[in-house]
Structure formats: structure tokens, C-alpha cells
C-alpha positions as CSV (number, residue, x, y, z in Angstrom):
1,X,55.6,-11.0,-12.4
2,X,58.8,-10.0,-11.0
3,X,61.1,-12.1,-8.9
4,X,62.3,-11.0,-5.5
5,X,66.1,-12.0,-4.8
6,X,66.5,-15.4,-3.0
7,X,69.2,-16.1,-0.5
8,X,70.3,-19.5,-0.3
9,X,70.7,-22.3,0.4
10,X,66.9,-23.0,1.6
11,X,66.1,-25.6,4.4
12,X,63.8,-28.1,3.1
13,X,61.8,-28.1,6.0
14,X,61.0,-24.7,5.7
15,X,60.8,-24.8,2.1
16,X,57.9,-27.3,2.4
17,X,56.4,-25.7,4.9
18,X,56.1,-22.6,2.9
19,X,54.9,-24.2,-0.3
20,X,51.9,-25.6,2.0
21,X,51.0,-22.3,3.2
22,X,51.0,-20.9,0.2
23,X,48.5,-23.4,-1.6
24,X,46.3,-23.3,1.8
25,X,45.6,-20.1,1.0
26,X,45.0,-19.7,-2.7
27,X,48.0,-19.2,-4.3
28,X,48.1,-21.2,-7.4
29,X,51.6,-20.4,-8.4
30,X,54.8,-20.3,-6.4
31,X,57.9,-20.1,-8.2
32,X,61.3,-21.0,-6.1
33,X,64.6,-20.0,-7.1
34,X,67.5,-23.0,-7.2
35,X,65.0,-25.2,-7.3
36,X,67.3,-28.0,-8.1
37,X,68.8,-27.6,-4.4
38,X,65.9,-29.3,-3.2
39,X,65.7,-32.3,-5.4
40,X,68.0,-34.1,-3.0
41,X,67.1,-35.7,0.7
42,X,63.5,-35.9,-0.4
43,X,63.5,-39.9,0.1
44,X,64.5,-39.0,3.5
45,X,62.3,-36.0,5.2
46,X,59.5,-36.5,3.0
47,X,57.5,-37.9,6.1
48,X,58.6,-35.4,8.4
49,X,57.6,-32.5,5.9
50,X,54.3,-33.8,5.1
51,X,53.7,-34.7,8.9
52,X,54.3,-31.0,9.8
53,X,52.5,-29.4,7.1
54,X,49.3,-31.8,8.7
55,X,49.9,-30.8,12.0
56,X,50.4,-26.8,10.9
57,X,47.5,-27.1,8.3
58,X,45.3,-28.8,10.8
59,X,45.7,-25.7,13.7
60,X,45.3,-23.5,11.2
61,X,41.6,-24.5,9.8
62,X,40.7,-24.9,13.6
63,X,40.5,-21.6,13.8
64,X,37.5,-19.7,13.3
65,X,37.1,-18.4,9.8
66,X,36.8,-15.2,10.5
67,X,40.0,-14.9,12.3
68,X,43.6,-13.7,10.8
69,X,45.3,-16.6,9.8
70,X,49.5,-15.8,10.5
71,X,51.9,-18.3,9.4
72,X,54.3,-17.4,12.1
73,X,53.9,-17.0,15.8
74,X,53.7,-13.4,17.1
75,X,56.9,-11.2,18.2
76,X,57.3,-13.0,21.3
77,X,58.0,-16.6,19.8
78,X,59.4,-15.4,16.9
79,X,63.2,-16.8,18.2
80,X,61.9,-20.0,18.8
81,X,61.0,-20.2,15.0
82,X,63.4,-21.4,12.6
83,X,65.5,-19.0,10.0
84,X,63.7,-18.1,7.0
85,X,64.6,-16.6,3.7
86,X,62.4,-15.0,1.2
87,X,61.2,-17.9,-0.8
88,X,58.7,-16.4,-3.4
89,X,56.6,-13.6,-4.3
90,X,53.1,-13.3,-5.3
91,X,50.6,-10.2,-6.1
92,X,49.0,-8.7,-2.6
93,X,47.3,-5.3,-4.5
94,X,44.1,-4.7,-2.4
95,X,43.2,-8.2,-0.5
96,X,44.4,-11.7,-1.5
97,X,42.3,-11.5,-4.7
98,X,44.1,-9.8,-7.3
99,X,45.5,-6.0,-7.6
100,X,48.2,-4.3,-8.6
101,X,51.5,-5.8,-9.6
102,X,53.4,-5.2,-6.3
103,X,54.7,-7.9,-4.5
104,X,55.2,-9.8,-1.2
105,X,57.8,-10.5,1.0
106,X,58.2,-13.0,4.2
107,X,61.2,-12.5,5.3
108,X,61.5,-12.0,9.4
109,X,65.0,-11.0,9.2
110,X,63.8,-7.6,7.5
111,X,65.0,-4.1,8.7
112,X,61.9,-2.8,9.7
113,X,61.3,-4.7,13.5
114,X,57.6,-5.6,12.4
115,X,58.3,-7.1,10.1
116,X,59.8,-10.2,12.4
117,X,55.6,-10.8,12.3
118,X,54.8,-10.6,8.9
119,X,51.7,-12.4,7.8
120,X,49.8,-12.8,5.0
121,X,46.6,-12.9,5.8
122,X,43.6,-15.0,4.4
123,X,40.3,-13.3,5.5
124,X,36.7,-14.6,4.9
125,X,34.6,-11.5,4.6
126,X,31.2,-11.6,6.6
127,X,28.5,-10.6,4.4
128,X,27.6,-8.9,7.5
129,X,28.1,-5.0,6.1
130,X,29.6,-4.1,9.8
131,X,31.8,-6.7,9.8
132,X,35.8,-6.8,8.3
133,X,36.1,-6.3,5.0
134,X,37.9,-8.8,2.5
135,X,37.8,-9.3,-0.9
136,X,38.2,-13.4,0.0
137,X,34.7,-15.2,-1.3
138,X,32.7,-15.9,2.0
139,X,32.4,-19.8,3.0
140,X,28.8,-21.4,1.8
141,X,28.3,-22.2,5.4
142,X,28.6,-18.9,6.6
143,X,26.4,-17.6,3.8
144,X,23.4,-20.1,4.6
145,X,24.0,-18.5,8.3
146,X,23.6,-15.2,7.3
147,X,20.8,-16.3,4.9
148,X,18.9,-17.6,8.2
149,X,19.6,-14.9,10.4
150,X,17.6,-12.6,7.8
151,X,15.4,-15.1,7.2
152,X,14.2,-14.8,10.7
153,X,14.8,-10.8,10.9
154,X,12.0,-10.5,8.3
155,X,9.8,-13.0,10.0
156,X,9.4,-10.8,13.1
157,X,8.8,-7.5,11.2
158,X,6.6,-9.2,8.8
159,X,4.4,-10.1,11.5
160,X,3.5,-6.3,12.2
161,X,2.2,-6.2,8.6
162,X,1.1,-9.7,8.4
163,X,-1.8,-8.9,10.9
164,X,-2.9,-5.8,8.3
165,X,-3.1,-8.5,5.2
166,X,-4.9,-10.6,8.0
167,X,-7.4,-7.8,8.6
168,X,-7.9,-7.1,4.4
169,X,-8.7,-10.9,4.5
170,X,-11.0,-11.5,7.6
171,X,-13.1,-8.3,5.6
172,X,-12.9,-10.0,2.0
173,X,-14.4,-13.5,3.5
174,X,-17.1,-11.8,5.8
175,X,-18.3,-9.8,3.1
176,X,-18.0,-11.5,0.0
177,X,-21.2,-13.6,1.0
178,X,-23.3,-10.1,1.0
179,X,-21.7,-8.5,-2.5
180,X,-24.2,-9.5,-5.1
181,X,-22.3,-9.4,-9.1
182,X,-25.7,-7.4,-11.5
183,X,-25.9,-8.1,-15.2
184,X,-28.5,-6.1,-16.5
185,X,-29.7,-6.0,-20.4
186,X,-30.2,-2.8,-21.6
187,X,-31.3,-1.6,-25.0
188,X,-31.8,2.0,-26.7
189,X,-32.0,3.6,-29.6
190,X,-28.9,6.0,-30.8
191,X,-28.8,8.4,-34.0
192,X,-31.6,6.1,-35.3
193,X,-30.0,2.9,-34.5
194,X,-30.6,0.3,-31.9
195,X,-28.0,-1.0,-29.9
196,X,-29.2,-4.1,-27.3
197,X,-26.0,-4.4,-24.5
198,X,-25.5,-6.2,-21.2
199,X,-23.6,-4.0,-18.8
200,X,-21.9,-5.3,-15.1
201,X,-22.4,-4.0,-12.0
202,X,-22.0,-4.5,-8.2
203,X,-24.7,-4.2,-5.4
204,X,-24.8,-5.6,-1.4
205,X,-27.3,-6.7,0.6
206,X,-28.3,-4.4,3.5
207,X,-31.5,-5.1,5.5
208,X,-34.0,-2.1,5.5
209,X,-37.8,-2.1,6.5
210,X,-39.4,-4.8,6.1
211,X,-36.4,-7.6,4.8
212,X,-33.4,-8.0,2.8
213,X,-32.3,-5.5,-0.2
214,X,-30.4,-5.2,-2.7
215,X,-28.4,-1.8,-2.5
216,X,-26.8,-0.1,-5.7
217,X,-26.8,2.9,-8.2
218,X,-29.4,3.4,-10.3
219,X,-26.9,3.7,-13.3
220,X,-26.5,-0.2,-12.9
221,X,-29.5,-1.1,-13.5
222,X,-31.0,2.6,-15.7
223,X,-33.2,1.2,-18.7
224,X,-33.1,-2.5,-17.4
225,X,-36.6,-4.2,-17.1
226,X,-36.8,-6.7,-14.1
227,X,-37.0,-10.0,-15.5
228,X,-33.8,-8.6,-18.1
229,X,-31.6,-8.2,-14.3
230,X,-29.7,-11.3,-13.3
231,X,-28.0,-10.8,-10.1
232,X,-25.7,-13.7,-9.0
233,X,-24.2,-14.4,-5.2
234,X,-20.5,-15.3,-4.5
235,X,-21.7,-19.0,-3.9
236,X,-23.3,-18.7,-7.3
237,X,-26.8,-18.5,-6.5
238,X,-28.9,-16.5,-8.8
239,X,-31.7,-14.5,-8.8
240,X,-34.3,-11.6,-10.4
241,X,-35.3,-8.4,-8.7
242,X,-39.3,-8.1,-8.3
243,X,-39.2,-4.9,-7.1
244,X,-36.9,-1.8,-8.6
245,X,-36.9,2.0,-6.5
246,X,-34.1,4.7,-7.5
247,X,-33.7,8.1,-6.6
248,X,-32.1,10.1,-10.1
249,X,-30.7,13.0,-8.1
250,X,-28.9,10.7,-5.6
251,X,-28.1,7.9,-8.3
252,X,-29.2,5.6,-5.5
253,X,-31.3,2.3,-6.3
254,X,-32.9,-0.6,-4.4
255,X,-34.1,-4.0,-5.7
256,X,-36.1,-6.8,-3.9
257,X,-36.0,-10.6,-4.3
258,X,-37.9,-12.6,-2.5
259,X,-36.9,-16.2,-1.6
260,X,-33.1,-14.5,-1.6
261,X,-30.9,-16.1,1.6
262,X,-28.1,-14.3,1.9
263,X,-26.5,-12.6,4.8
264,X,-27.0,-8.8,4.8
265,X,-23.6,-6.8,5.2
266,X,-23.3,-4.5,8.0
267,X,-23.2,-0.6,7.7
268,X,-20.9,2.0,9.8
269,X,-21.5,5.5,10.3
270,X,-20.0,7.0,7.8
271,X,-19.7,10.6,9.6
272,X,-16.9,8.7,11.8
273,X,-14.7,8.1,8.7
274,X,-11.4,10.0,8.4
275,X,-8.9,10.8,5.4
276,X,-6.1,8.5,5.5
277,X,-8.1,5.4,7.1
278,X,-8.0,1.9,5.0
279,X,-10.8,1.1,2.8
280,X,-11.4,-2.0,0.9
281,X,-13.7,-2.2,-2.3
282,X,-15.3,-5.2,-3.4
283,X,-16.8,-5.7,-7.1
284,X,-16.8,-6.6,-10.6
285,X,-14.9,-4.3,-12.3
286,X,-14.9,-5.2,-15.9
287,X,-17.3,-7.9,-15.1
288,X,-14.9,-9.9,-12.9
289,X,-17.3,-10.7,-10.2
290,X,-16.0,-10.2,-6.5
291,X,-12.5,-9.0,-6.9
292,X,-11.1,-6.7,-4.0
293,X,-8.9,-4.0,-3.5
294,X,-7.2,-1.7,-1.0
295,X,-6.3,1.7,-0.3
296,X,-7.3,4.4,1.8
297,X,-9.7,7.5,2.3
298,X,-8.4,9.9,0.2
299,X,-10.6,12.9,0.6
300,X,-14.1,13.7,2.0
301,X,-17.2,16.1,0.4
302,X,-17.0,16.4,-3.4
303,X,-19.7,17.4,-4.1
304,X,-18.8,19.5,-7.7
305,X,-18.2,16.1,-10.2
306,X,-19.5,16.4,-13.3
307,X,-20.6,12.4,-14.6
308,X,-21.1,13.1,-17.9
309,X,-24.6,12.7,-19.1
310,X,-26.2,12.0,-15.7
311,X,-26.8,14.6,-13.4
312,X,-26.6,13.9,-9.6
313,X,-28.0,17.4,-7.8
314,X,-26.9,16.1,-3.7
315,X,-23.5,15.5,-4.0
316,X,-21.0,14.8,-0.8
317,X,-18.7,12.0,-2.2
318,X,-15.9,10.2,-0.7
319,X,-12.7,9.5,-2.3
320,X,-10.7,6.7,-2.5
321,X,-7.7,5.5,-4.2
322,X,-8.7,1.6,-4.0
323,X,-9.3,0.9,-7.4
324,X,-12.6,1.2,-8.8
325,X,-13.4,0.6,-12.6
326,X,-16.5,-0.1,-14.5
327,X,-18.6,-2.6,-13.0
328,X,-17.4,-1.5,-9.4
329,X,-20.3,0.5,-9.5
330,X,-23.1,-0.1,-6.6
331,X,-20.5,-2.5,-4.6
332,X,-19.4,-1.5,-1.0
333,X,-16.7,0.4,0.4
334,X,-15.9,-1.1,3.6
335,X,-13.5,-0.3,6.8
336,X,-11.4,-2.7,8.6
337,X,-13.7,-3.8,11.3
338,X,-15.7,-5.1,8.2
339,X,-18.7,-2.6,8.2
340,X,-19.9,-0.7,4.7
341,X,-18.9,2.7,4.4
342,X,-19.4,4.0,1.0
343,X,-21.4,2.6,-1.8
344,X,-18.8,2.7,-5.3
345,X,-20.3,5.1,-7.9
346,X,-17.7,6.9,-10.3
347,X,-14.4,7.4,-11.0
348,X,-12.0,10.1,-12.2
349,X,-10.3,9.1,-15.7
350,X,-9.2,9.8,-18.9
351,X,-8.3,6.1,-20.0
352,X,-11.8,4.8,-18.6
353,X,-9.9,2.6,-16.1
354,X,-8.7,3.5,-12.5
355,X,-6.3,5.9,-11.6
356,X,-6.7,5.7,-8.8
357,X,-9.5,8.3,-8.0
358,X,-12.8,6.7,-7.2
359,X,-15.5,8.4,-5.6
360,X,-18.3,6.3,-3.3
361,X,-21.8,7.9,-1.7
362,X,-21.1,7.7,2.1
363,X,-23.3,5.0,3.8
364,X,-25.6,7.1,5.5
365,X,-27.2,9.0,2.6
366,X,-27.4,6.1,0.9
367,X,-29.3,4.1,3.9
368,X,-31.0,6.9,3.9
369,X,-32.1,7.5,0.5
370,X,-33.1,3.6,0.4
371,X,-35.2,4.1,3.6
372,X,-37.0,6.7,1.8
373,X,-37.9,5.3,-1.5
374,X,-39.0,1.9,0.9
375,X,-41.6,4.0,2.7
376,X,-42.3,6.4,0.1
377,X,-41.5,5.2,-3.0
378,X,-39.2,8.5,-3.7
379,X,-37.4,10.3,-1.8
380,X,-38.9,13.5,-0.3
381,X,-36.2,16.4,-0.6
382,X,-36.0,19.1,1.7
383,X,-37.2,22.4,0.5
384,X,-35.6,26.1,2.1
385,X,-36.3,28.2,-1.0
386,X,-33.5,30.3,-1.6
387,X,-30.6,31.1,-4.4
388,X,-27.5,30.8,-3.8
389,X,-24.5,32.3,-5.2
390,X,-21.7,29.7,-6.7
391,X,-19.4,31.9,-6.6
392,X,-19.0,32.7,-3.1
393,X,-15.6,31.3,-1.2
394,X,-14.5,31.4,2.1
395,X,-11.8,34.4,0.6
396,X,-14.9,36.5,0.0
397,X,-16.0,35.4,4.1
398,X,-12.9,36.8,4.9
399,X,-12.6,39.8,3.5
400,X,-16.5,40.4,5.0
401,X,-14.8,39.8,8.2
402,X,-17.0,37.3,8.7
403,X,-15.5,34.3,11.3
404,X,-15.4,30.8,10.1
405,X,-13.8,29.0,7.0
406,X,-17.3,28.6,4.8
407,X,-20.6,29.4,3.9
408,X,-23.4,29.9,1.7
409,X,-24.4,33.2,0.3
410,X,-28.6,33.9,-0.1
411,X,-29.2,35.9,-3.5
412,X,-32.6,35.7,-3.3
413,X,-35.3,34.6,-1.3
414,X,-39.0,33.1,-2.8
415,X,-41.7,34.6,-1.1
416,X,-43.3,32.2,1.2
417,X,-41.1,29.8,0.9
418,X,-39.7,28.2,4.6
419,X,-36.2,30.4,4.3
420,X,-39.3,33.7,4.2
421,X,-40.9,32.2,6.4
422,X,-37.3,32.1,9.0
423,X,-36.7,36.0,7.8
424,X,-33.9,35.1,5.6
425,X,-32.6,38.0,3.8
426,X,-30.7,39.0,0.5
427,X,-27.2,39.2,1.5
428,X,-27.1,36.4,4.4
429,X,-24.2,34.3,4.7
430,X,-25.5,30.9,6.0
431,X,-22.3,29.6,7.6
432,X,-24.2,26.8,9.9
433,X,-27.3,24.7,9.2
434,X,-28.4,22.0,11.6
435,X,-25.8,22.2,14.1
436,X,-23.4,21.6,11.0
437,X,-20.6,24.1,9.3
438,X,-21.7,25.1,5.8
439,X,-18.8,24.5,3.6
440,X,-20.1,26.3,0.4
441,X,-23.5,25.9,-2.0
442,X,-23.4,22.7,-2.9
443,X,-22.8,21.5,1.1
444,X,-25.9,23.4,1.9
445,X,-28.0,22.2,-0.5
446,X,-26.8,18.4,0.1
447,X,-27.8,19.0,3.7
448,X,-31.3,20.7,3.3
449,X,-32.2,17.9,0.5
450,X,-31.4,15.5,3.0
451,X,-33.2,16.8,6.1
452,X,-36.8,15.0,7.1
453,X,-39.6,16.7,5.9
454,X,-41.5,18.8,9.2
455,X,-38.2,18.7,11.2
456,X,-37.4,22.4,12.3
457,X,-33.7,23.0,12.1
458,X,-31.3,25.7,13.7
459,X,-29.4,28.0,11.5
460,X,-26.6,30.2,12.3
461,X,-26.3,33.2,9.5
462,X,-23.8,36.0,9.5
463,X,-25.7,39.4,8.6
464,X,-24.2,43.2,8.8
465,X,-20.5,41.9,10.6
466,X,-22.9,40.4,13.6
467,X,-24.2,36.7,14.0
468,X,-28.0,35.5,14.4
469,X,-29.9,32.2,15.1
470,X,-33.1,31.5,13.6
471,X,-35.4,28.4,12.8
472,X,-36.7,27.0,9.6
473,X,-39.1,24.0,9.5
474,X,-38.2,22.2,5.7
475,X,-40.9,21.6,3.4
476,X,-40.7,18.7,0.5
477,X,-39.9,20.2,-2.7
478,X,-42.3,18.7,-4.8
């Protein structure tokens, strides 16, 4: 560090006074030229020295910290203030912390009139980001300040999505009693060996006909006896169907236990469920009994999955992205206001575990499907009797001309059959079908296989660039 020239003599007042500014504000060196001139008269102003660097110390850390700190009086006062000389330097750079190598001078006497008012300045930086910028470190106090201000900044906007997590937990507790965890032992016989297995699976109690079911896929439960079906409540209650109904082409199943006191879970209308709104699954994924996840809706009618082995023929899924593995299966997808929605059936991988495509039958064909193997003992499938074409889109509807954004080509039509019967011909585009838009084949046939048996049902159809109405009363197709 260079020295800056020093003009003698130096008053020892001021030479005090100096020294005590300089270590109030950091500087851990100060080097004074003829230092020997002030060895002498110390026995005699020492008390007047240290009582002014008190009084001047004291004024200056009653101000507030985040003020400029100037060691002499502005412009105006400037005369009243003793003489000064240049008395040191120190290293300024960017900030009192460090730098370049320049240097400082205090000397009021300079050329340039401002600089009668020289300061050096010893700022405390807010953390505040709007606030003055210093490179001195901020005081603990005003850190713990800051600290409390966010503190309470997050508090209110974490009340807006406290009251969502409130929501996902009022569901979890009201449901939770009504989600049943299935173990069911299965055996078979593969490439001449025989493999005995338990396999996990979910399932909720809804109340249909005459009492309380147990509602879940027939996958679950596929090849299981009843007495080899152990299905265990959230309290840990356990129990063993009597009674076992499924439906193969919806993969929907039923089970009965008598004696079973449980609270049965309440169903929405799934037709009043839009992408994007929050679902919640509960299950045993992996055979962890009643976990639960979150997401939303991610898309409605998929009704072309392939499941591997098992072949489901009415199709019209919902998909989520709340995770779903193995052993979600047959558990509920519910809303927010706590009602079941969807019952958990398959997901989309290629690792086996979620990610984050699940698919769940929507509520009503499911209550449906039960209600029908309750009274029937299988479910009676609507019957029209024609062929459609797979291959049909709703680019091929356009280029007909045809109005709308779907529908169902007829390639053929079995005599006698309920669609003869309504004078469907070869050629008919079937774009509506119970007061419902047909979005392609596999919508249509979903729909028909659903419809009551003996109910007659308005169809809209698109024949020769005009539109007709007609009537067809569904027959069971067995």
C-alpha cells in the first residue's frame, strides 16, 4: 500500500479523533507519518481525546444503520470544524470491503469544493434487493428482521394453498374408512409348471341393491376362490367375500360380505367431470395398503388401450396422472368434494410402475355394470347389429362434407337385427346416438353396450350429404 504525503505538524486532537473513526468503521490498519510528534502531551489530553471520541462515537451509532455515516458536518458547518490534514490512506476500490489498490484521501482543504465534505462512508446493505447496495456485511439484527418479514410474507400466501392440502386431506380421512386393501391367492399352471401367488389389490364400498358391496376389477380377484380373498379395512378389520359377480368385457367385479360395517363411499356423476380438475387416488400400490395421491384429470374417452392379455370390449377410460401402480387397481378415484369418480384399473408403462398415466373406469359405468350383475347376475349388453369400419376419422367426415367432428361408419348391416329393423343402411355415418355425439367406433359401441335392454333410442345419421332421425329399440346380445 502506498502512502499519501502528510503535512505536518498534526494536532493531537484531531489525530485521535481520526484514529477513532477509522477503527469504528473497519479499518484495521492506519499508518501515520511522524508518528513520533505525537508521543508527547499524551499525559495531558488523554481525557479530553478519549472523552470526545465517546461523545462523537456515541452520535454516530445513534443513527440508524442504514444511514450514511459522515465524519464531518456538511458544507455549511464545515468552518466551524477544526483544520485537518491528510492523515492516512486506506484501500476504497468498490465499497469499504476490499478493491482495487487506489486510495483515500480526507483532506477538506482539497481543490475540488466538494471535497470540503468528504466522507467515507460505512453502509449496512439491506438484504432488501430494492434497497442501497453495500458490500458492508448486514447487522444480525437486521437479518432476523428481514427473516420475519418473509416469514410472515409466506404465511399469507401459503394460506391460499394451505386450504387445497386441507381439501386433499378432509378427502383422504372421509374416505379412507370406505377403501377396502384385497389379497387374493391365486394359482395356475404355466408351460407345465405350477406357480401358487398372492397378488394386492384395492376395492371401495359402494351401497347397491339390497346392501353394502365391495366394488373392484375383476383382474383383482380373476382365478381367486372366495374363502382364498382376504379383504382388510383401514381400521384393520378383516373379512371374506361370500358372493363374487364380474363382467369380463368391462373388467368390473362385485363381492359381498355379510356382517361387514363399514361406511359406504359416495359416488359423483362422472359425466360432470372435466380435464384439468383434481383427482385423488387411494390404494395399495405395491401392496402398501391405503396410500394416496394427487393429480388431475388428464384426459377423457380412451377407449383403444390394449391391457395385454385381457381384453376389455366397452372401453371409455379416464386418465389421470395421480399415480397408480400395481395394487391401485379396483380403488377409487375421487374429486374434491370427496365423491368417487373413477374406479383405478391400468396404467401406461414400460418400467411397470407409474408414469404418470393411469387410466380409471368412470363411476357411472361401473355403478352401472355392478347394478346389473346384482339383478342379473351379468350384464345384459345392448345389441344394434351392425359393422363398423375402424378406419373411419372425422378427416374422412369432412371431406364427405358431412357437419360435425365424429362418427361411426355402418359397413354392413345383419338382417333382422334392431339397426334392420331402424332402416340402417350400408354407407351411414352415425354421428349421434341417444342424444350423444359419436366420437368414432369404439364410442358407439361403448354406448349401445351400455344402453338398457327394450329402451328405444334416437339416432341421428348422415346419408347422401343430408341428415335423418330414426329409432332403434336395443336388444341383449346374447
Amino acid at each position: 500500500m502506498r502512502r499519501l504525503p502528510v503535512e505536518p505538524p498534526v494536532s493531537l486532537f484531531e489525530a485521535l479523533l481520526m484514529a477513532h473513526f477509522y477503527r469504528s468503521v473497519g479499518r484495521t490498519r492506519f499508518r501515520v507519518r511522524y508518528s513520533n510528534r505525537l508521543a508527547f502531551k499524551l499525559a495531558g489530553t488523554t481525557f479530553i481525546a478519549v472523552a470526545a471520541s465517546a461523545v462523537i462515537g456515541s452520535q454516530l451509532t445513534a443513527q440508524d444503520p442504514y444511514r450514511e455515516l459522515s465524519v464531518f458536518p456538511p458544507a455549511a458547518q464545515s468552518a466551524q470544524s477544526p483544520p485537518s490534514s491528510v492523515i492516512g490512506s486506506a484501500p476504497v476500490g468498490k465499497g469499504l470491503l476490499g478493491g482495487s489498490g487506489a486510495t483515500a484521501s480526507i483532506d477538506h482543504r482539497a481543490e475540488n469544493p466538494s471535497a470540503a465534505q468528504d466522507t467515507v462512508r460505512a453502509l449496512r446493505p439491506s438484504i432488501d434487493p430494492s434497497g442501497p447496495i453495500s458490500s458492508s456485511l448486514p447487522s444480525a439484527m437486521a437479518i432476523d428482521q428481514r427473516r420475519e418479514e418473509l416469514f410472515r410474507e409466506l404465511a399469507d400466501e401459503f394460506s391460499t394453498f394451505d386450504r387445497l392440502g386441507n381439501l386433499v386431506r378432509k378427502v383422504s380421512q372421509l374416505v379412507k374408512p370406505s377403501v377396502i386393501h384385497i389379497e387374493a391367492h391365486k394359482s395356475e399352471t404355466k408351460g407345465g409348471q405350477y406357480e401358487s401367488y398372492d397378488e394386492a389389490g384395492s376395492g371401495v364400498v359402494v351401497s347397491l341393491g339390497d346392501g353394502l358391496w365391495v366394488l373392484t376389477n375383476r383382474h383383482v380377484i380373476l382365478g381367486s376362490q372366495p374363502a382364498e380373498i382376504l379383504l382388510r379395512s383401514a381400521d384393520g378389520q378383516q373379512f371374506h367375500p361370500t358372493r363374487i359377480l364380474a363382467d369380463p368385457s368391462t373388467d368390473v367385479a362385485v363381492m359381498k360380505v355379510p356382517e361387514m360395517h363399514l361406511p359406504a363411499a359416495r359416488t359423483g356423476d362422472s359425466n360432470q367431470v372435466n380435464i384439468g380438475d383434481f383427482t385423488i387416488a387411494i390404494g395399495s400400490p405395491f401392496g402398501l395398503s391405503h396410500s394416496v395421491t394427487f393429480g388431475i384429470l388428464s384426459a377423457k374417452g380412451r377407449r383403444d388401450l390394449s391391457l395385454g392379455d385381457q381384453k376389455i370390449d366397452l372401453q371409455d377410460f379416464f386418465q389421470t396422472d395421480a399415480a397408480i401402480n400395481p395394487g391401485n387397481s379396483g380403488g377409487p378415484l375421487l374429486n374434491l368434494r370427496g365423491e368417487v369418480i373413477g374406479l383405478n384399473t391400468a396404467i401406461a408403462s414400460s418400467s411397470g410402475g407409474s408414469e404418470g398415466i393411469g387410466f380409471a373406469i368412470p363411476i357411472n359405468m361401473a355403478i352401472q355394470v355392478a347394478d346389473e350383475l346384482i339383478r342379473h347376475g351379468r350384464l345384459r349388453r345392448g345389441y344394434l347389429g351392425v359393422t363398423l369400419d375402424p378406419d373411419f376419422t372425422s378427416a374422412n367426415l369432412v371431406s364427405l362434407g358431412a357437419p360435425g367432428h365424429g362418427g361411426a361408419l355402418v359397413k354392413g348391416v345383419r338382417h333382422g337385427s334392431p339397426a334392420a329393423k331402424a332402416n340402417l343402411q350400408r354407407g351411414d355415418i352415425i354421428v349421434q346416438f341417444n342424444g350423444r355425439p359419436v366420437d368414432n367406433d369404439d364410442h358407439l359401441v361403448a354406448q349401445v353396450g351400455l344402453t338398457p335392454i327394450g329402451s328405444r333410442i334416437a339416432m341421428i345419421i348422415y346419408r347422401d350429404g343430408k341428415r335423418y332421425r330414426t329409432e332403434v329399440e336395443l336388444t341383449d346380445v346374447n
